[in-house]
mmCIF file of the N, C-alpha and C atoms, coordinates in Angstrom:
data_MODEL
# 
_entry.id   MODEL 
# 
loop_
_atom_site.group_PDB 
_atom_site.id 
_atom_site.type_symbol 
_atom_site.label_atom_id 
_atom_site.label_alt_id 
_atom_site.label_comp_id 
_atom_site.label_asym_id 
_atom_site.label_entity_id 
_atom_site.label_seq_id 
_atom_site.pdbx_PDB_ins_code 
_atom_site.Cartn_x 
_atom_site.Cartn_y 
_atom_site.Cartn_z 
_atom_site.occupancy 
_atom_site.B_iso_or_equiv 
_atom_site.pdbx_formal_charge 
_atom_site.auth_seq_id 
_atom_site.auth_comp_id 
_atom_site.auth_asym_id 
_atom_site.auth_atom_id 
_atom_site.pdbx_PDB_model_num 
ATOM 1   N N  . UNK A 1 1  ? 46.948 7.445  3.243  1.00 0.00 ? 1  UNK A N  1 
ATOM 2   C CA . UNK A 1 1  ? 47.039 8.792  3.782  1.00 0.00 ? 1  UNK A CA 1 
ATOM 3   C C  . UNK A 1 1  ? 45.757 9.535  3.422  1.00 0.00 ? 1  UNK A C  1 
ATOM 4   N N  . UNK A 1 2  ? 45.101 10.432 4.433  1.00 0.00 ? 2  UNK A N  1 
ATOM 5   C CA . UNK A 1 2  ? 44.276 10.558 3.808  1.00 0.00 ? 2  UNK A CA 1 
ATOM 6   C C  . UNK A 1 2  ? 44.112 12.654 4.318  1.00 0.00 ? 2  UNK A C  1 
ATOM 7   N N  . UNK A 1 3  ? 43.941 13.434 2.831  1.00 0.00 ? 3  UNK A N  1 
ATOM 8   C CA . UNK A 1 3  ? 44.152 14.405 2.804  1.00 0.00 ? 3  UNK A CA 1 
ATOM 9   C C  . UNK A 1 3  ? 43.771 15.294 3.963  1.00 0.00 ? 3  UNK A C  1 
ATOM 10  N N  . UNK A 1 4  ? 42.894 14.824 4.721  1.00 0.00 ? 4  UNK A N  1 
ATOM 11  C CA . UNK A 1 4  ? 42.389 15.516 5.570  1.00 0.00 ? 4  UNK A CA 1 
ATOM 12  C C  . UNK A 1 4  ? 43.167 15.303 7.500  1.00 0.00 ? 4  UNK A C  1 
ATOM 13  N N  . UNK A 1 5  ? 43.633 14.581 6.996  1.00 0.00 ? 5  UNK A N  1 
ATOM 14  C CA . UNK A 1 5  ? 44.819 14.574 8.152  1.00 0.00 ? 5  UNK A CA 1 
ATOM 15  C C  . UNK A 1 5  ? 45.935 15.210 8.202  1.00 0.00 ? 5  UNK A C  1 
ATOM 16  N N  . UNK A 1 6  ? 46.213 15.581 6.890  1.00 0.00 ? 6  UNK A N  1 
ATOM 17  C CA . UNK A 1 6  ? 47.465 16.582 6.611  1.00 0.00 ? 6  UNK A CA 1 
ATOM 18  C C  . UNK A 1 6  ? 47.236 18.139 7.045  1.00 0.00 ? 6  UNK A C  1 
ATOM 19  N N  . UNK A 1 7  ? 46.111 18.470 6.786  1.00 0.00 ? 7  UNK A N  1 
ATOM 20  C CA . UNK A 1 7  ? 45.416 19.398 6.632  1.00 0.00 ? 7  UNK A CA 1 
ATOM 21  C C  . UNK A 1 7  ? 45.136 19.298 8.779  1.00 0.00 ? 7  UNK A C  1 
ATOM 22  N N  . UNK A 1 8  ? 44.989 18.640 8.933  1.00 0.00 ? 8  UNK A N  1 
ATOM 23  C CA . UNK A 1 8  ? 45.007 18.655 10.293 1.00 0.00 ? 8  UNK A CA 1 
ATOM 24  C C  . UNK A 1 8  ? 46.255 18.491 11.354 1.00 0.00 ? 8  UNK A C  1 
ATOM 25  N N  . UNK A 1 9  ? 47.371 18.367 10.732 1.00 0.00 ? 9  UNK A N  1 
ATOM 26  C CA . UNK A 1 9  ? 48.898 18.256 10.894 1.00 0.00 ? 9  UNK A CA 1 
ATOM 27  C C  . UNK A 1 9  ? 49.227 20.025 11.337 1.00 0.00 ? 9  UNK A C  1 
ATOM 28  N N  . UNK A 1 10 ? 48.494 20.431 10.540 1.00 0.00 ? 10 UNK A N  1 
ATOM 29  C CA . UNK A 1 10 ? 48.575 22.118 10.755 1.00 0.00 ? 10 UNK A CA 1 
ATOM 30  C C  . UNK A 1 10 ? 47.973 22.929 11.590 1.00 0.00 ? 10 UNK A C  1 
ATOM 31  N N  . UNK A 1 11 ? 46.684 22.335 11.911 1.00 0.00 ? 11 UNK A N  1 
ATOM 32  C CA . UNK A 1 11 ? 46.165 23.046 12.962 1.00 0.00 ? 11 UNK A CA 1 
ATOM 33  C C  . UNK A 1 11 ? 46.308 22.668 14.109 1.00 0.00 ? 11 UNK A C  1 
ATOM 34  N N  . UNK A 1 12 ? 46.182 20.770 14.475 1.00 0.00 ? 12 UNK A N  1 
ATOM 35  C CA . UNK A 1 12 ? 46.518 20.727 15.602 1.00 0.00 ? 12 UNK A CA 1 
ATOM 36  C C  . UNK A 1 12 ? 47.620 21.001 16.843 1.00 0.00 ? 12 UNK A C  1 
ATOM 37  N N  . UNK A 1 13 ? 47.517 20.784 17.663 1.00 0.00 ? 13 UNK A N  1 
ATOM 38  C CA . UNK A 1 13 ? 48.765 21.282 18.529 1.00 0.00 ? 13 UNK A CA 1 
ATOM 39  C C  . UNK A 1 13 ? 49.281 20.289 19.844 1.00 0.00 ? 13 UNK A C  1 
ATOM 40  N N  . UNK A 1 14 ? 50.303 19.844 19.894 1.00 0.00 ? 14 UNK A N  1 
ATOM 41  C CA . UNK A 1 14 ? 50.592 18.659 20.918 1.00 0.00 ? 14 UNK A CA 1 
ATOM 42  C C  . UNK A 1 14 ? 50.253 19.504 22.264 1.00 0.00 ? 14 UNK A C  1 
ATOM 43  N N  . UNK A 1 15 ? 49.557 18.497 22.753 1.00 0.00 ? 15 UNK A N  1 
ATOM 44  C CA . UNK A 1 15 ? 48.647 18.493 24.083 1.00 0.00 ? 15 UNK A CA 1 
ATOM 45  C C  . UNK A 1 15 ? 49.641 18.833 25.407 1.00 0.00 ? 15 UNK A C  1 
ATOM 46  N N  . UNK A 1 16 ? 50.310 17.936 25.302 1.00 0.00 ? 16 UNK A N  1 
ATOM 47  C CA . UNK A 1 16 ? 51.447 17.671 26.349 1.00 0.00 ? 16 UNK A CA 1 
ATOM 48  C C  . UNK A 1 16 ? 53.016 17.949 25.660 1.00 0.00 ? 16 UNK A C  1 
ATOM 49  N N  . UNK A 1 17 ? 54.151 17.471 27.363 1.00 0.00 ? 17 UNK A N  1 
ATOM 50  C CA . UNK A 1 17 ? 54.747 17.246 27.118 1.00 0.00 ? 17 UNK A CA 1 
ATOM 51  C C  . UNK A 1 17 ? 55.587 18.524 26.354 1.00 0.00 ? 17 UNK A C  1 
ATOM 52  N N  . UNK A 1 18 ? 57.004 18.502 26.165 1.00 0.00 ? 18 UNK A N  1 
ATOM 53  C CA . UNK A 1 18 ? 58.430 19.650 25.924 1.00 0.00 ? 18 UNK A CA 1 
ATOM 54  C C  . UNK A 1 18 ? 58.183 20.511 25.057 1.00 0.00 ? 18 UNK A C  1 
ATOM 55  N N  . UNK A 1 19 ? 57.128 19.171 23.935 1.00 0.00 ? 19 UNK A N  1 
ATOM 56  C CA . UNK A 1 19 ? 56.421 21.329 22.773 1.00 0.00 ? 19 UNK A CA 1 
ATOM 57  C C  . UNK A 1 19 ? 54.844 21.243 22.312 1.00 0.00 ? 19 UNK A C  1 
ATOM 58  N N  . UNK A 1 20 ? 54.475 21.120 24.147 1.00 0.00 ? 20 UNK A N  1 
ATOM 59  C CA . UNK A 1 20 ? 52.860 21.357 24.290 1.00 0.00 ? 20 UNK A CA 1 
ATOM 60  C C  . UNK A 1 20 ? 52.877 22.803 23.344 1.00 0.00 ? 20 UNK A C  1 
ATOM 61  N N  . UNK A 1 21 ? 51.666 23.233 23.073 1.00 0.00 ? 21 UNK A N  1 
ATOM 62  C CA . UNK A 1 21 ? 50.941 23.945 21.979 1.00 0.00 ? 21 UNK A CA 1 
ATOM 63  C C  . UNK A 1 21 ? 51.614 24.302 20.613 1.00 0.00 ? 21 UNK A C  1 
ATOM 64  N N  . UNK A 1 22 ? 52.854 23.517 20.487 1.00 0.00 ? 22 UNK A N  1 
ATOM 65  C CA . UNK A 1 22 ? 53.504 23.363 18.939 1.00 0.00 ? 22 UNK A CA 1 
ATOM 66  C C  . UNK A 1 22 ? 52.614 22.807 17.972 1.00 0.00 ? 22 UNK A C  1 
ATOM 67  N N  . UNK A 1 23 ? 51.987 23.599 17.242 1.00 0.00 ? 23 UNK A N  1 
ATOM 68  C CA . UNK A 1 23 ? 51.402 22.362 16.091 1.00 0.00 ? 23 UNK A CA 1 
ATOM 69  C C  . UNK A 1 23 ? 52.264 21.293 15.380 1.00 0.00 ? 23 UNK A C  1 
ATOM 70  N N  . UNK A 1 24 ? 51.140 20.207 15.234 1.00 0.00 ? 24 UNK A N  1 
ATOM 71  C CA . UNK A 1 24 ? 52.271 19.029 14.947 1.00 0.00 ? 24 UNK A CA 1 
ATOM 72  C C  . UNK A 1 24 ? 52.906 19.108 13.654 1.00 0.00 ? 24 UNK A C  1 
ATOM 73  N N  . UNK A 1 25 ? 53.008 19.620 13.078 1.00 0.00 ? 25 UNK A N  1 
ATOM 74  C CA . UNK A 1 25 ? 53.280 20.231 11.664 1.00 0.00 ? 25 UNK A CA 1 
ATOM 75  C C  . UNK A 1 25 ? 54.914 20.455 11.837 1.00 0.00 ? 25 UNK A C  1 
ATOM 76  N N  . UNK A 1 26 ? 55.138 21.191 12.698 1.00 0.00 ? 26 UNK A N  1 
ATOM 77  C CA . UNK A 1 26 ? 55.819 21.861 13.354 1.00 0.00 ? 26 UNK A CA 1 
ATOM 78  C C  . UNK A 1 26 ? 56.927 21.239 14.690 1.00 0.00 ? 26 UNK A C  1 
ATOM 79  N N  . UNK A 1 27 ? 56.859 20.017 14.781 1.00 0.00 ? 27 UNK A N  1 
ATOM 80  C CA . UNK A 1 27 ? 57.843 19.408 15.661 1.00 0.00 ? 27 UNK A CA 1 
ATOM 81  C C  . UNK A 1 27 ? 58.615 18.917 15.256 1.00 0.00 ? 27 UNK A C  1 
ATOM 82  N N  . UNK A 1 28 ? 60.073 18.851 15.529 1.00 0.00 ? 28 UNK A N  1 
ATOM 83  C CA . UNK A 1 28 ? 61.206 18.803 15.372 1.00 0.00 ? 28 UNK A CA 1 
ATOM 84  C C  . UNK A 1 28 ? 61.317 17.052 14.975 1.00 0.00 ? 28 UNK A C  1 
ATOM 85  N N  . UNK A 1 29 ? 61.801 16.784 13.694 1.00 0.00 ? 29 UNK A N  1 
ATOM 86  C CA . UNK A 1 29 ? 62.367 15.719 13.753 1.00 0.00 ? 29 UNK A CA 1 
ATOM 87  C C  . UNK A 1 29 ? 62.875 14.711 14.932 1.00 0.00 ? 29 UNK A C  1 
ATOM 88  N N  . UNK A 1 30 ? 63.679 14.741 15.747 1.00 0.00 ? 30 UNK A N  1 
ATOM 89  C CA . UNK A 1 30 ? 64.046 13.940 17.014 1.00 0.00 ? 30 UNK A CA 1 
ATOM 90  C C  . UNK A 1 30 ? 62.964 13.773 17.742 1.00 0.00 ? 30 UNK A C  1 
ATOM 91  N N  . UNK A 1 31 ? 61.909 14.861 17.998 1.00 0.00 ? 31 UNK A N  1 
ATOM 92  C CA . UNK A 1 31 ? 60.658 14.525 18.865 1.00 0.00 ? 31 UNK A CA 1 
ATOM 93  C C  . UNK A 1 31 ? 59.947 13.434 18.523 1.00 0.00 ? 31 UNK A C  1 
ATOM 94  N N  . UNK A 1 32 ? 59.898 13.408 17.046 1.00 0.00 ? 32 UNK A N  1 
ATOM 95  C CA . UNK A 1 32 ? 58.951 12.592 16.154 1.00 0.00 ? 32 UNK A CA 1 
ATOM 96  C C  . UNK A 1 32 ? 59.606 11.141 16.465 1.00 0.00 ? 32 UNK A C  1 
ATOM 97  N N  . UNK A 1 33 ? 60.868 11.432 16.142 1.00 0.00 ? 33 UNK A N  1 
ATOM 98  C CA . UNK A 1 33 ? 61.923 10.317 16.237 1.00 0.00 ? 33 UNK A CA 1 
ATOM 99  C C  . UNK A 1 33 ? 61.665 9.543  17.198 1.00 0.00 ? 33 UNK A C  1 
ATOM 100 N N  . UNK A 1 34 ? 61.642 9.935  18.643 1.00 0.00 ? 34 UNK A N  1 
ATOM 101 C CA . UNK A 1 34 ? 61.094 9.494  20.009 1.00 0.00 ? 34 UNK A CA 1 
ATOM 102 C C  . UNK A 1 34 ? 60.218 8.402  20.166 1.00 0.00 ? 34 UNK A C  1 
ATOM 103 N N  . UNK A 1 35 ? 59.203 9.320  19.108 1.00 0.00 ? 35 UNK A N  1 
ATOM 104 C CA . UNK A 1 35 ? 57.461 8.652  19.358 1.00 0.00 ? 35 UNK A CA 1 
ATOM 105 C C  . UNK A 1 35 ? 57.682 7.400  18.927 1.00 0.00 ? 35 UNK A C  1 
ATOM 106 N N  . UNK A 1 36 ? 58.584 7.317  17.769 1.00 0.00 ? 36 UNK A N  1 
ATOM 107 C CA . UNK A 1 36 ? 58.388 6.269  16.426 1.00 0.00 ? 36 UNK A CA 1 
ATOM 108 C C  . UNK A 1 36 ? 59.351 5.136  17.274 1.00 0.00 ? 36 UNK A C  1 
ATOM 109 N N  . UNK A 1 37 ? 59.707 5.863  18.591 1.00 0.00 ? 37 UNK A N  1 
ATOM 110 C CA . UNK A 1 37 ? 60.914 3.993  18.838 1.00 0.00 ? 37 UNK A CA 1 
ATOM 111 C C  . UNK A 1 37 ? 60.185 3.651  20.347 1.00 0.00 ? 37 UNK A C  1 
ATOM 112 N N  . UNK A 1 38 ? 59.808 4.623  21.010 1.00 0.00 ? 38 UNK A N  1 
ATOM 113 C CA . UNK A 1 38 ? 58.961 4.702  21.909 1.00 0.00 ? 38 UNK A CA 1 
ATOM 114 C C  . UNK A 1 38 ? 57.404 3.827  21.642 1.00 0.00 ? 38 UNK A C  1 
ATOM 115 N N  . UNK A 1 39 ? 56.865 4.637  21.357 1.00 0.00 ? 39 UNK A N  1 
ATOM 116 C CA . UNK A 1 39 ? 55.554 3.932  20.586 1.00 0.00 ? 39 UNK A CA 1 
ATOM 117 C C  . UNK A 1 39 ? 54.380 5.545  20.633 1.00 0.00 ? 39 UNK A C  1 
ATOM 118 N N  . UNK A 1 40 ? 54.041 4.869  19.540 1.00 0.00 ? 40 UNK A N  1 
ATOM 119 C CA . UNK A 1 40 ? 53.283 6.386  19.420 1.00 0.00 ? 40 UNK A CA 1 
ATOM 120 C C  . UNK A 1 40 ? 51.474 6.154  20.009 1.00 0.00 ? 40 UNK A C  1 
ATOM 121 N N  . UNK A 1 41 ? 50.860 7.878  20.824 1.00 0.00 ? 41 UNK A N  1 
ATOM 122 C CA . UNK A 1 41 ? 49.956 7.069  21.948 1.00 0.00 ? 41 UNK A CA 1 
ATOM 123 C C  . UNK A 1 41 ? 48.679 6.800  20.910 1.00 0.00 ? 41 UNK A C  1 
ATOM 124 N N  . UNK A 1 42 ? 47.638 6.343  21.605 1.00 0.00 ? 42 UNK A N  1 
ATOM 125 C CA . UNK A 1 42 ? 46.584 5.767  21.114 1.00 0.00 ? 42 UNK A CA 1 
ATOM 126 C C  . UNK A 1 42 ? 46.052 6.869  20.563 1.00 0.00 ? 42 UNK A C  1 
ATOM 127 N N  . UNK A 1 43 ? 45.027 6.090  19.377 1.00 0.00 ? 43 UNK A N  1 
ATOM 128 C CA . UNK A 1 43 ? 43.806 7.708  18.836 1.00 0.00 ? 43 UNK A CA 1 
ATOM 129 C C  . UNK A 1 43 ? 44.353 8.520  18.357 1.00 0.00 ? 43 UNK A C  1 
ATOM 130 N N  . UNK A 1 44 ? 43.725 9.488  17.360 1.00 0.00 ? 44 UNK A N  1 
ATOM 131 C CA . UNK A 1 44 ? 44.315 10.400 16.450 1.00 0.00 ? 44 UNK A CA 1 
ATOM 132 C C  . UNK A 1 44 ? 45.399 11.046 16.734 1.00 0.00 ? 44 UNK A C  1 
ATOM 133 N N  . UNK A 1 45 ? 45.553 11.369 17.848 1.00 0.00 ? 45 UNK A N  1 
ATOM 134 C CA . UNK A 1 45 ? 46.561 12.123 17.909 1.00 0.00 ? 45 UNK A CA 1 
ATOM 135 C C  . UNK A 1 45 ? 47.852 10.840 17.672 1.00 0.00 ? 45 UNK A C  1 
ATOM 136 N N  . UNK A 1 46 ? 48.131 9.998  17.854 1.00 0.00 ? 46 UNK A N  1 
ATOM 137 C CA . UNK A 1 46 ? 49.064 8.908  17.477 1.00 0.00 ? 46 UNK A CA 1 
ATOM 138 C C  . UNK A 1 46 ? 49.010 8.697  15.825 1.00 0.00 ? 46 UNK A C  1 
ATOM 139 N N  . UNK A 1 47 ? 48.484 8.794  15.672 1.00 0.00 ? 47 UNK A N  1 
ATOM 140 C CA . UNK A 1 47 ? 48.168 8.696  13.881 1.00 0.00 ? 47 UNK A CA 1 
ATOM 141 C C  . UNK A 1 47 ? 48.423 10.111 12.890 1.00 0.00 ? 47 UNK A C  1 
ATOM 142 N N  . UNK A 1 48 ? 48.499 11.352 14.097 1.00 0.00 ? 48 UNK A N  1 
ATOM 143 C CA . UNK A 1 48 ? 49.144 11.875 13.214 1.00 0.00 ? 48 UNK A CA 1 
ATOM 144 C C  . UNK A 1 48 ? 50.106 12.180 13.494 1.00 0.00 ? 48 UNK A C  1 
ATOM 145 N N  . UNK A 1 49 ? 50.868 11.640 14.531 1.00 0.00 ? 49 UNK A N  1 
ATOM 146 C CA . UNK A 1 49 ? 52.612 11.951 14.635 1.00 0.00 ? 49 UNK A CA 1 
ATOM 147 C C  . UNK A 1 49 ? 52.558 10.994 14.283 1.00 0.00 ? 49 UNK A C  1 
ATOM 148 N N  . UNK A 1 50 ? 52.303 9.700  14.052 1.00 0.00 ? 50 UNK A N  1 
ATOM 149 C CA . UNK A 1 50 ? 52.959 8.855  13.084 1.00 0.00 ? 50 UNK A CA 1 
ATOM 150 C C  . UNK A 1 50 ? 52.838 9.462  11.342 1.00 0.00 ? 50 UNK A C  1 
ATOM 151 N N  . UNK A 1 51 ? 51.751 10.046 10.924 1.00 0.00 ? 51 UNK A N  1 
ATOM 152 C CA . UNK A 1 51 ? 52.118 10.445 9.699  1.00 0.00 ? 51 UNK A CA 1 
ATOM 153 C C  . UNK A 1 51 ? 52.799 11.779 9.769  1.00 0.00 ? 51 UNK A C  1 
ATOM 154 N N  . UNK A 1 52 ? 53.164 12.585 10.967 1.00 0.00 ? 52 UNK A N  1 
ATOM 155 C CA . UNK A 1 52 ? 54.327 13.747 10.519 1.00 0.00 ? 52 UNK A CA 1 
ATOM 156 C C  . UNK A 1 52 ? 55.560 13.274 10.124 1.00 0.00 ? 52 UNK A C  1 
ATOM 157 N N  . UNK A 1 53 ? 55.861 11.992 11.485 1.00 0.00 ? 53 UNK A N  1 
ATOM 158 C CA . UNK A 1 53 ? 57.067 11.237 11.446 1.00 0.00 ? 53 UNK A CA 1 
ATOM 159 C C  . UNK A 1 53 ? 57.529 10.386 9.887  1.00 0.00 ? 53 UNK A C  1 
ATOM 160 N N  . UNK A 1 54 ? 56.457 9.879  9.437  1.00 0.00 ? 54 UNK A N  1 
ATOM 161 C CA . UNK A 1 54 ? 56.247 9.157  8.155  1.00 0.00 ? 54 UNK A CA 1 
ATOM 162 C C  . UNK A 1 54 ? 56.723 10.851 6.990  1.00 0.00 ? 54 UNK A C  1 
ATOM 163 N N  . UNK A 1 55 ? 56.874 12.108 6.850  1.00 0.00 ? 55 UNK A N  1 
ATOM 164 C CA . UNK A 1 55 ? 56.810 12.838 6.168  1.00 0.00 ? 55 UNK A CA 1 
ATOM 165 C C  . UNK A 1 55 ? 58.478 13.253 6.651  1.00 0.00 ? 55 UNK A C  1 
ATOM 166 N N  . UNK A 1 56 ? 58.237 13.834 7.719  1.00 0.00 ? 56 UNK A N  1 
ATOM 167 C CA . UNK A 1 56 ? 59.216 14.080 8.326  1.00 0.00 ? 56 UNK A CA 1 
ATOM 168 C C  . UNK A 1 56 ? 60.792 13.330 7.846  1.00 0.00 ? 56 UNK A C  1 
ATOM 169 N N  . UNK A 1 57 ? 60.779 11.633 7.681  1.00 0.00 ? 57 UNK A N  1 
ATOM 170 C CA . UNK A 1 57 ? 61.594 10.514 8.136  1.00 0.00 ? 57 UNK A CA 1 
ATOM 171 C C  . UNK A 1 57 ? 61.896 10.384 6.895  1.00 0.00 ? 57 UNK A C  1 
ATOM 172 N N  . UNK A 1 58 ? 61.190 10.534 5.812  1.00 0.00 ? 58 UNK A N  1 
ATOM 173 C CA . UNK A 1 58 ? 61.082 10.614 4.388  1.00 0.00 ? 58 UNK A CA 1 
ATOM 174 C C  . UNK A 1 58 ? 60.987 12.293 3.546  1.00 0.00 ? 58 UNK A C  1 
ATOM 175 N N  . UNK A 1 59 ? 61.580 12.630 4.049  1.00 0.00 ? 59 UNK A N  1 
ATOM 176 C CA . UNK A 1 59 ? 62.178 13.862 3.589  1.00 0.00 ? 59 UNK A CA 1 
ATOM 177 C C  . UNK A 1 59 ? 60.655 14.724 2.694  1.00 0.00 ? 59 UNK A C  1 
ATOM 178 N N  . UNK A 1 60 ? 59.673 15.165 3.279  1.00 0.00 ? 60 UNK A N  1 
ATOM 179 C CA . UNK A 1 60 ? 58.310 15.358 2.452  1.00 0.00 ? 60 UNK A CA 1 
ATOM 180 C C  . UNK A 1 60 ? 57.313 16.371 3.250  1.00 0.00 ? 60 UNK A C  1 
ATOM 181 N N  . UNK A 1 61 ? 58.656 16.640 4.082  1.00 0.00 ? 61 UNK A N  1 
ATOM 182 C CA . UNK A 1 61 ? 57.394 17.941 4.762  1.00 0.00 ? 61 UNK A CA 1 
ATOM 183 C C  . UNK A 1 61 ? 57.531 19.344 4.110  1.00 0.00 ? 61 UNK A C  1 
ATOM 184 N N  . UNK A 1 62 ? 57.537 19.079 2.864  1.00 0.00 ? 62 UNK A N  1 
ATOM 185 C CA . UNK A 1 62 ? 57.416 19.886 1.631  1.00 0.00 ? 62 UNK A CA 1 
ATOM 186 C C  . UNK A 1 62 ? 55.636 20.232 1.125  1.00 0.00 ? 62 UNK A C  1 
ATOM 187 N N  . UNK A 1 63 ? 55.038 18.857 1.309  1.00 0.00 ? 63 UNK A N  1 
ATOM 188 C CA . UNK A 1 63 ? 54.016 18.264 0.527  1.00 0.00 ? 63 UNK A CA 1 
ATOM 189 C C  . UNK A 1 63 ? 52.819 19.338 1.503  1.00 0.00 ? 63 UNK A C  1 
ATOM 190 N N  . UNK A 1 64 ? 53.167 19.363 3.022  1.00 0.00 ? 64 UNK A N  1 
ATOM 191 C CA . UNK A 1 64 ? 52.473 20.714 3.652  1.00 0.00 ? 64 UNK A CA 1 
ATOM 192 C C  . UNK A 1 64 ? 52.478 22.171 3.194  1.00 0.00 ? 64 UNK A C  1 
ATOM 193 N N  . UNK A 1 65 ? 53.396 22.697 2.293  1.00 0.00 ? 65 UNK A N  1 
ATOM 194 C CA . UNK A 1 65 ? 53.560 24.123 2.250  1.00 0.00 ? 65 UNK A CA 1 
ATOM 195 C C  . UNK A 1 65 ? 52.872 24.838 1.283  1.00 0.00 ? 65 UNK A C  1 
ATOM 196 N N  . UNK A 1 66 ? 51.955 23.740 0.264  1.00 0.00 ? 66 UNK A N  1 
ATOM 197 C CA . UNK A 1 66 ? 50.370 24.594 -0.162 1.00 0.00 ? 66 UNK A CA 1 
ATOM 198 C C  . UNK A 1 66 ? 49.601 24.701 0.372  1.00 0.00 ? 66 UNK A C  1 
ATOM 199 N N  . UNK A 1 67 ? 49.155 23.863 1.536  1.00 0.00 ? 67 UNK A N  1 
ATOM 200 C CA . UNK A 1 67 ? 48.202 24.098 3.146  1.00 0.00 ? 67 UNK A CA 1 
ATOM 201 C C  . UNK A 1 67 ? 48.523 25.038 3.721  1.00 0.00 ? 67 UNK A C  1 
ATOM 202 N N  . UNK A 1 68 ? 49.526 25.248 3.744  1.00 0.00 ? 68 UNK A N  1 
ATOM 203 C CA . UNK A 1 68 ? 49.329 26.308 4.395  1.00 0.00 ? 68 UNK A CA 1 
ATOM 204 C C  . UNK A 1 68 ? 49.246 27.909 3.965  1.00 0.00 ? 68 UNK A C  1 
ATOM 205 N N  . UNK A 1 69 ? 49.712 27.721 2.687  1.00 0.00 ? 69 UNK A N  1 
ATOM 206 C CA . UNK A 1 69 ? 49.760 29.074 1.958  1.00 0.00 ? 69 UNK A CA 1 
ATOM 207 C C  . UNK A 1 69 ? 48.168 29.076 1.864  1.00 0.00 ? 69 UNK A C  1 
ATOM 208 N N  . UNK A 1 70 ? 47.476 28.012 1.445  1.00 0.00 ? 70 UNK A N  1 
ATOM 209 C CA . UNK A 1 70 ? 45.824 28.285 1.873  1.00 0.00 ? 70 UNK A CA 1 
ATOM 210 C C  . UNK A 1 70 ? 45.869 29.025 3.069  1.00 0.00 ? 70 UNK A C  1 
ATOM 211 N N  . UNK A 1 71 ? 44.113 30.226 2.436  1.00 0.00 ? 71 UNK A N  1 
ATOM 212 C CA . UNK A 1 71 ? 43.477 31.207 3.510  1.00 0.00 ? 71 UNK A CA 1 
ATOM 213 C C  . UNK A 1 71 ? 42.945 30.408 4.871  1.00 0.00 ? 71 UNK A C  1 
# 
């Protein structure tokens, strides 16, 4: 895992699709759920819904809420 993807979990925002401009930080468990049986798409953006899903799936989207209390 590498810190700077977490940190980018927060700013980015899904492109497409039911919660286009949701940051991925921010998508609902089942969405994530989707990706992970579906297949998740190519290139970063796949790598980091696989690590929301990986936080998410494992009860740890805790480990975001000093990122964001950062300015």
């Amino acid at each position: 895992m590498n810190s700077e993807h977490l940190t980018l979990l927060l700013v980015r925002e899904m492109p497409y699709g039911k919660y286009k401009g949701r940051k991925i930080a921010d998508l609902p468990g089942h969405y994530l759920g989707w990706f992970a049986r579906e297949g998740f798409p190519k290139g970063e953006l796949g790598q980091l819904l696989a690590l929301m899903y990986e936080l998410d799936h494992n009860d740890l989207r805790a480990l975001l809420h000093p990122l964001r209390a950062r300015p």
